[in-house]
N, C-alpha and C positions, 0 to 999 in steps of 0.2 A: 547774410552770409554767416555760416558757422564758424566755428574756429578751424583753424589750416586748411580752410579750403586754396586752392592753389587756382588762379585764372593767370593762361599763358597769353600774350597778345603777338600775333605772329602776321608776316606778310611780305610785299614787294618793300621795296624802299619808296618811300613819298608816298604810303598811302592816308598818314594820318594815326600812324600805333602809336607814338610819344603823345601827340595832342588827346588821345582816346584813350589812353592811360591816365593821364592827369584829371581829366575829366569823370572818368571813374573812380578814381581816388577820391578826388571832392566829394563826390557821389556818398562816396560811404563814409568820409568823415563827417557831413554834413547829416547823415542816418547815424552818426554815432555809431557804426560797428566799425571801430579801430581795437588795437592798432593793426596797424597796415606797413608792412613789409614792399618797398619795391625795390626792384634791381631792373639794372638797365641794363642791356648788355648790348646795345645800340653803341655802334664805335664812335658815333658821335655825340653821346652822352648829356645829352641835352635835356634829362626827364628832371632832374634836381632843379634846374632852372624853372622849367614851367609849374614846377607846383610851389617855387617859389623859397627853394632853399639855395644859399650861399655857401658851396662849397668851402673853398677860396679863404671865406672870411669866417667860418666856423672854425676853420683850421681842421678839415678834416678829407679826407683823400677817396677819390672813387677808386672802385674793386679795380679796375684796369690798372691803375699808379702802385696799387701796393700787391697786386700780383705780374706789374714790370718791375718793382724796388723785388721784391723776392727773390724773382728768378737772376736777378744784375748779381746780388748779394751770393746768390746760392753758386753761379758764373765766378765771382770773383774767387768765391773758398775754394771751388773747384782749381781753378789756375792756382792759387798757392800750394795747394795740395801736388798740385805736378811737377810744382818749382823746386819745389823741397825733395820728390823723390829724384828728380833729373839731379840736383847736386847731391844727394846720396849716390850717384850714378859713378 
């Protein structure tokens, strides 16, 4: 694989993308062409586990948690922001 090359894994649900993704991964770590970027976008986010990373215990957040903290955060400035003009009101 060259550099940036991009492979998308798409399909039904339960066809086997998450377990065909790890396994490709191996694949090419194992061939030594890393690094390797993956992203999960599977709502049940289960790819970090099977290739064998501890989210949780790295102390580190999947894309889904810190684009829900964003938008909660970006929500909350917003209401203050209307709180403040309502009592300028």
């Amino acid at each position: 694989m060259t550099p940036l090359e991009r492979i998308a894994i798409v399909g039904r649900g339960g066809t086997g993308k998450t377990s065909f993704t790890a396994l490709l991964a191996k694949h090419f770590i194992e061939k030594g062409e890393t690094p390797i970027l993956l992203v999960d976008l599977d709502s049940d986010m289960n790819l970090a586990e099977m290739v064998g990373v501890d989210l949780e215990a790295a102390g580190k957040s999947t894309i889904s948690e810190l684009l829900l903290d964003t938008m909660e955060r970006e929500s909350d400035g917003l209401d203050a922001g209307y709180e403040e003009e309502a009592e300028q009101l």
